[in-house]
Residue, then its C-alpha position, 0 to 999 in steps of 0.5 A: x922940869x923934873x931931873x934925874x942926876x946919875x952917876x957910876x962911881x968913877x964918874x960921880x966927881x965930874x957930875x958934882x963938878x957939872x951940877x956946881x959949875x950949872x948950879x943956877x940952872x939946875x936950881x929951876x928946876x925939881x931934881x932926883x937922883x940916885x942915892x950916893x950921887x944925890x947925896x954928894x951933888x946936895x951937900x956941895x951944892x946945896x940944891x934940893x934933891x929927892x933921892x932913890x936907891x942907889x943904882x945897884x939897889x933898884x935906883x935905876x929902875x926908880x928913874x925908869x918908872x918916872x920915865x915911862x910914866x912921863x914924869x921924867x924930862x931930862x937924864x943926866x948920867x954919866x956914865x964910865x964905859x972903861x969899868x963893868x957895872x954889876x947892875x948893867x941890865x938896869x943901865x940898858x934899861x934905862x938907856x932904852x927908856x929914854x930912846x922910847x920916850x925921846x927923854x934926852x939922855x947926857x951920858x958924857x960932859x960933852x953932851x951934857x954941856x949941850x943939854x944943860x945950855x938948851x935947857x938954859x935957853x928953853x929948846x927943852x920947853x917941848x917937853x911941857x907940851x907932852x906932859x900936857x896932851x898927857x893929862x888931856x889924854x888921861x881925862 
């Protein structure tokens, strides 16, 4: 399953903690990721990450794209709700494209301990049907 890792500033230490901590599962999977975030998750990991832009620099948007071309199956994005973000509308925008395409979206380690433990026990498997009847429906 396609990844996506995102992180604002203040939260970035927790994802890396969370990719560490997760690291086998996540090593199954492909993964993409905001620049700064990407970069950090990578070096203390070790796992391959193809990195976008930074947030603020279109790497939100980046993501978006994967999303509404059904190429994205899972978000994580933590997200700091104590500090504004300039790039807010691109935040938004994200957010809502994983309402409109059911793309599961962790924006808080709470969720995201969820998520990554169904992902472990294949309640995400879901998404490859989707992706399927995609490529059926393009033909």
């Amino acid at each position: 399953m396609n990844i996506a890792l995102i992180a604002h500033d203040n939260k970035k230490n927790d994802l890396v903690q969370f990719v560490t901590a997760y690291k086998t599962i996540f090593s199954k999977h492909t993964l993409f990721a905001t620049g700064t975030t990407g970069l950090r998750i990578s070096e203390a990991t070790g796992l391959s990450i193809k990195r976008y832009q930074s947030g603020p620099l279109g790497g939100d948007q980046e993501i978006g794209a994967m999303i509404a071309q059904n190429n994205m199956d899972v978000v994580f994005f933590f997200r700091d709700p104590l500090t504004a973000q300039p790039h807010e509308p691109d935040v938004t925008a994200l957010v809502r494209l994983c309402d409109v395409y059911s793309i599961p979206l962790a924006t808080n380690m709470g969720t995201a301990e969820l998520l990554i433990r169904g992902l472990a026990e294949g309640f995400l498997d879901w998404r490859n049907v989707i992706k399927k009847s995609g490529e059926q429906d393009e033909q």
